[in-house]
C-alpha positions in Angstrom: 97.5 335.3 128.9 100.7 337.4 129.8 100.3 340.0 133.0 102.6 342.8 132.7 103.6 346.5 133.0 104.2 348.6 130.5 106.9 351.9 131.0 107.6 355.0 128.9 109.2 356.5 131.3 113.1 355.5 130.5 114.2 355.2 127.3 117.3 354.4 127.2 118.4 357.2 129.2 121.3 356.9 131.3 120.3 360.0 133.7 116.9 358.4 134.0 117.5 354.9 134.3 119.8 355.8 137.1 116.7 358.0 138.4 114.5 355.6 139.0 117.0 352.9 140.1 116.1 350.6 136.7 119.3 348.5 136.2 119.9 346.6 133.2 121.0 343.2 132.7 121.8 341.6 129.5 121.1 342.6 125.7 119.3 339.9 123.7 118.3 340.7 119.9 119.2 344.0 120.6 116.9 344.5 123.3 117.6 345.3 126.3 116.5 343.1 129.6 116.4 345.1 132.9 115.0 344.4 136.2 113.5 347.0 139.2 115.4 347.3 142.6 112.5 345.1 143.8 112.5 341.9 141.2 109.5 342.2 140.9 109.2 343.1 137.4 111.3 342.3 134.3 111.5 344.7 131.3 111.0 342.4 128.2 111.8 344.8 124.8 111.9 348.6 123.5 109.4 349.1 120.8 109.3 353.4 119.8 109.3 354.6 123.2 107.3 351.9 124.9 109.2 349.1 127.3 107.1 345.6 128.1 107.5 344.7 131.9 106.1 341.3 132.8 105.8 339.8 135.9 108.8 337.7 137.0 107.4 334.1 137.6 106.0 334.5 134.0 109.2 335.6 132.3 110.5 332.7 130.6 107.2 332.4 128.8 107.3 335.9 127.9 110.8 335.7 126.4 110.3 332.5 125.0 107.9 334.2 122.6 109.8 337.4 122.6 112.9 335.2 121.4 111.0 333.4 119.1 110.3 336.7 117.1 114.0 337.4 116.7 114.3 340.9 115.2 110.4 341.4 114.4 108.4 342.2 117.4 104.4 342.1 117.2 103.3 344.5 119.8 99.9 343.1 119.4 100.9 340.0 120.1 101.4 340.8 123.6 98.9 342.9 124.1 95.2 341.7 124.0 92.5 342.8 122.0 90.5 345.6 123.2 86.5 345.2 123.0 84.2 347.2 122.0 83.4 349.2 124.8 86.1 351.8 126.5 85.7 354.0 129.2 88.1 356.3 129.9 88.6 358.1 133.1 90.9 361.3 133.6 92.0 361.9 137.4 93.5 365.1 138.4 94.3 367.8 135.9 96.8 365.7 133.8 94.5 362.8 133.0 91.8 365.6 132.1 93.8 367.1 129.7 94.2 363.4 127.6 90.2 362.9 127.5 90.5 366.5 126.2 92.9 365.9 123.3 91.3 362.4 123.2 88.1 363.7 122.6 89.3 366.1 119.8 91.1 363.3 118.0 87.7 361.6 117.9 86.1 364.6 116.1 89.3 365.1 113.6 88.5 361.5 112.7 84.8 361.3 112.4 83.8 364.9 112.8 81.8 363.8 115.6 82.0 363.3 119.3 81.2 359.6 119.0 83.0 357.1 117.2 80.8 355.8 114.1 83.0 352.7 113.6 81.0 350.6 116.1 83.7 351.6 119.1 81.4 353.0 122.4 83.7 355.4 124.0 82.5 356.5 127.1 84.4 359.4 130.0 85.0 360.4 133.6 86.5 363.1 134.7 87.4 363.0 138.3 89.2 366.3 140.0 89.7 368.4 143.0 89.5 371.7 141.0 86.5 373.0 139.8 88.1 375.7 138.3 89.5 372.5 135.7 86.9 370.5 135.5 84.6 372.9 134.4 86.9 375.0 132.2 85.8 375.2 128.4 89.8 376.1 127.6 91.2 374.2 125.2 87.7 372.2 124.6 87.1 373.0 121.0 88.1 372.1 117.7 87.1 374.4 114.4 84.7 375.8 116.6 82.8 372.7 117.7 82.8 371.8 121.3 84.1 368.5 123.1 83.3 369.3 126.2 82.5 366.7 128.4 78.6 366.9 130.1 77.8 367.0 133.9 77.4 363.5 134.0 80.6 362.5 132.4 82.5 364.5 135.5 82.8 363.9 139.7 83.8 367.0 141.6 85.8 365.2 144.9 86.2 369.3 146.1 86.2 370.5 149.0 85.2 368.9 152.9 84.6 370.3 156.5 87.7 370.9 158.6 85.6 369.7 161.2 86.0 365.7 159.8 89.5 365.6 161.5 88.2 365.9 165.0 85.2 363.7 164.1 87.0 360.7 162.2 85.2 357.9 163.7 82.0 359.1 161.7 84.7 358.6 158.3 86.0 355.0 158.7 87.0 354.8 155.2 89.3 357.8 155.8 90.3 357.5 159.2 91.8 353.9 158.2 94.8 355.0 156.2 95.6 358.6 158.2 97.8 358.5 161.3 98.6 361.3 163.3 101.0 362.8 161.4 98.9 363.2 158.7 95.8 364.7 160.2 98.9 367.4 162.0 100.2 367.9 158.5 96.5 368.4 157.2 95.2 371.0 159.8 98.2 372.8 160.7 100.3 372.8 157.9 97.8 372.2 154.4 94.7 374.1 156.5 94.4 376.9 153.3 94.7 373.5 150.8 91.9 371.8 153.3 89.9 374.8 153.0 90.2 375.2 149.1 89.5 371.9 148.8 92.3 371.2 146.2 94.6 368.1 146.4 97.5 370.6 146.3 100.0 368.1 145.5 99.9 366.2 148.6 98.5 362.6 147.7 97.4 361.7 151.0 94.9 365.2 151.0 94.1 363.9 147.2 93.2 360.6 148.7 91.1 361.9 151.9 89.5 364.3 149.4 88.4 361.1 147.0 87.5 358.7 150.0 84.8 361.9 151.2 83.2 361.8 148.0 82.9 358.0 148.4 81.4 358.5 151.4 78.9 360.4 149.9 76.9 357.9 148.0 74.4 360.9 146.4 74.6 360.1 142.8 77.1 362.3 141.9 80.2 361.0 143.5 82.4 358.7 141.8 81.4 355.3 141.8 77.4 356.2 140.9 78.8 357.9 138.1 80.9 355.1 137.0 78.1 352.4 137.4 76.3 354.5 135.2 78.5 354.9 132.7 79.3 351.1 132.3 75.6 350.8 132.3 74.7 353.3 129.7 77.4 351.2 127.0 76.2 347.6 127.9 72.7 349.3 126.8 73.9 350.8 124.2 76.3 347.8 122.8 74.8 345.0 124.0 78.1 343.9 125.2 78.8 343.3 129.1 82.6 343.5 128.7 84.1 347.1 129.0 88.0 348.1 129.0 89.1 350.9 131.6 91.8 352.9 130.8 92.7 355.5 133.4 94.9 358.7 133.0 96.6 360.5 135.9 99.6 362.3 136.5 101.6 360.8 139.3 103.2 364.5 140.2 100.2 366.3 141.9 97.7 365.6 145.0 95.0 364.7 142.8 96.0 362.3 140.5 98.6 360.7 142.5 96.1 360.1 145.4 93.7 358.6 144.2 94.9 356.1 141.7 95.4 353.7 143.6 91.4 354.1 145.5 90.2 354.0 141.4 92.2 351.1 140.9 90.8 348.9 144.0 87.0 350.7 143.7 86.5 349.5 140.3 88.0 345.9 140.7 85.9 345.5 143.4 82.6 345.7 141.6 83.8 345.0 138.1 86.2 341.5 138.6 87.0 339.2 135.4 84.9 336.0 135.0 85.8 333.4 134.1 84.5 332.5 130.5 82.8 336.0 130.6 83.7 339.6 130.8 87.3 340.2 131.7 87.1 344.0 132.8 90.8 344.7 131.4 92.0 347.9 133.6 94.8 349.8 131.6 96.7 352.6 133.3 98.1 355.6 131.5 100.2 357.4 134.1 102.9 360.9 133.6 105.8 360.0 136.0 107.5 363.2 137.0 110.3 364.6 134.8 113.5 364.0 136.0 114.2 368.0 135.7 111.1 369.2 136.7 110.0 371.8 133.5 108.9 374.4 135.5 110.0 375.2 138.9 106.6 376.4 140.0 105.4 373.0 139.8 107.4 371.8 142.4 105.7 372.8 145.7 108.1 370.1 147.8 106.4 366.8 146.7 106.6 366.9 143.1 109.0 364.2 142.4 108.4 362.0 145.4 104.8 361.5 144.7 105.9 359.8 141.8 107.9 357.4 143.7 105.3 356.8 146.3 102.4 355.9 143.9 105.0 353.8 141.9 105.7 351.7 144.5 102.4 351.4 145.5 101.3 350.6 142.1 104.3 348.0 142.1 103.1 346.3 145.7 99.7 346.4 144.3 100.7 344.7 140.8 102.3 341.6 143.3 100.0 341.1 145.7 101.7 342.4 148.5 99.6 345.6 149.4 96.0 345.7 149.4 94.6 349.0 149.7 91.7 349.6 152.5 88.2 349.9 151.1 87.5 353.7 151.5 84.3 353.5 151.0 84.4 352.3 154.9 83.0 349.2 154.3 83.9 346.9 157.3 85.2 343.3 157.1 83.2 340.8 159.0 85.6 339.0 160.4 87.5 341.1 161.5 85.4 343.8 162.3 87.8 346.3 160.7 87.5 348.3 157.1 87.5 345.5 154.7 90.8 345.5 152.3 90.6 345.2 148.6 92.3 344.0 145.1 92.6 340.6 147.2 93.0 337.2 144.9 92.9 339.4 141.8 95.3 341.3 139.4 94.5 344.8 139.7 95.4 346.2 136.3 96.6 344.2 133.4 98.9 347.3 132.4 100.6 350.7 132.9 101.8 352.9 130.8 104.0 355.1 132.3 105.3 358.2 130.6 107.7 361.6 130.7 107.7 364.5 129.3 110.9 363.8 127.3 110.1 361.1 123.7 113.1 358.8 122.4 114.7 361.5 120.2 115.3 363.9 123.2 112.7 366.1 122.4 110.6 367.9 125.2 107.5 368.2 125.0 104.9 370.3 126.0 103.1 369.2 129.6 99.9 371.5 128.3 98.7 370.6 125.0 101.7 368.4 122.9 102.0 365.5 125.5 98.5 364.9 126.8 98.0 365.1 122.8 100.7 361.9 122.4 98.9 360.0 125.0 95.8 360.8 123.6 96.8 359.6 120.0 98.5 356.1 121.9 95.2 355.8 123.4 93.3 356.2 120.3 95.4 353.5 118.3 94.5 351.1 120.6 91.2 351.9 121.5 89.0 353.9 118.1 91.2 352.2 115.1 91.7 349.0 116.8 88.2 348.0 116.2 88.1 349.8 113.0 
């Protein structure tokens, strides 16, 4: 089976290929071959707006098919079936607003807020702001409410200033800050620490989501997910469930923490061999290349982007495992364990801007997390239908 990586982000876009330092390299069929700075990852073909990138040492396999199609590309053919059960988890206010439109494409479809075309759609919600993860806004369509219930959702708000002088007590945190960071947190981010809002810095988003790890009380984010898998392997009979997680790569939130969602959930939920396969599918905004709104820029906008990329990149080649947050020591070596080891730790990403193939902008509040939402849906609800 193909591994691979799967962008939105460029197409065909001089300005933006030059952004984010994609080069390409030869036209075949009419499609256009292009490799990342890195080598690491080769893009394969341009169906729409969505561009294939597979893994180097499996690129001549991957063209050989792609060749062998000539002009008609099967994007099915690449990618694997999805099974019956789906859950989806939104981090950060961006991936919240795609379960939102996702769930009120489910109850256009079958005026309902469940699937009844034997697909088991389950959702978390993870975010810093409880001001957006408990807002109704936007949550209904004709009058009937898709909101999500308490239990679907995993507040990682708020902790004690007090952790940064007591950090030994937080091993899964205190493993990825260095000074600078805790001097950037307490003297420079101390209102954002207080709030308890990522803020737009990633490594407050990820300090914020390894505290509620630490938690362990039932409502932080792994219980929650463990009990979601659970409740659709009851309900389905079916031990195989396909992840698909949405997050803006712009913002502290989002941006911090996919990487800790990626490695969490690999950990517990690996593929067997001959059994469940536990595909992980990312769906992740990449930051315009002119930001839309200047208030959105804070001073990290754009460059948390291109950290969580290439993080996301090491990740996808095995050459960065992330530390286990939870704090979990290794023993051998007596240190916090790392993670994602041995083991692929998504089997794709979409990434995405707010800008589609014809040019046209769309909206970051309602219209985009809508497109997503509808990509998501194809591939998920009427897939199986």
């Amino acid at each position: 089976m193909l591994s691979y990586v799967v962008s939105v982000v460029v197409n065909n876009n001089p300005r933006a290929r030059q952004a984010y330092e994609i080069r390409p390299v030869v036209t075949v069929v009419g499609i256009t071959i292009a490799t990342f700075p890195t080598q690491c990852c080769l893009m394969l073909f341009l169906l729409s707006s969505i561009t294939i990138l597979a893994h180097g040492r499996r690129f001549q396999n991957a063209l050989s098919c792609l060749l062998s199609h000539k002009k008609s590309v099967n994007l099915p053919y690449y990618l694997p079936l999805l099974m019956a059960n789906h859950l989806l988890i939104g981090l950060g206010g961006t991936g919240g607003k795609v379960l939102r439109e996702f769930r009120k494409k489910v109850y256009e479809e079958f005026h309902s807020n469940e699937p009844t075309n034997g697909t088991c759609i389950n959702y978390l919600y993870v975010d810093s702001s409880e001001d957006d993860l408990n807002s109704r806004e936007g949550w209904k369509l004709k009058g009937k409410d898709v909101h999500l219930n308490e239990a679907q959702k995993v507040s990682i708000h708020g902790h004690d200033m007090n952790m940064f002088q007591n950090l030994s007590r937080y091993p899964g945190i205190k493993c990825f800050l260095n000074s600078g960071d805790i001097d950037l947190m307490t003297s420079k981010l101390g209102p954002l620490v207080t709030a308890g809002i990522g803020g737009q810095c990633r490594r407050l988003g990820r300090t914020l989501f390894a505290n509620n790890l630490a938690n362990r009380d039932g409502s932080d984010f792994m219980s929650r997910l463990k009990q979601a898998v659970q409740a659709m392997q009851s309900q389905t009979n079916n031990q195989n469930v396909t992840f698909h997680i949405c997050a803006g790569l712009a913002g502290g939130t989002g941006s911090g923490s996919i990487v800790d969602t990626i490695a969490q959930i690999r950990q517990v939920y690996r593929p067997q061999p001959g059994g469940p396969q536990y595909e992980v599918y990312l769906y992740l905004y990449v930051p315009e290349i002119n930001v839309a709104n200047a208030s959105h820029d804070s001073g990290f906008y754009q460059a948390n982007g291109y950290a969580a990329l290439s993080e996301l990149n090491a990740m996808s080649v095995g050459a960065y495992h992330p530390y286990d947050v939870t704090g979990t020591m290794d023993n051998v070596t007596g240190q916090v364990r790392r993670l994602c080891e041995g083991i692929d730790p998504f089997d794709a990403a979409f990434l995405y801007s707010n800008v589609d193939e014809a040019g046209k902008t769309l909206n970051l509040a309602n219209a985009l997390p809508a497109s997503v939402a509808d990509f998501i849906f194809q591939k998920t609800v009427l897939s199986a239908g």
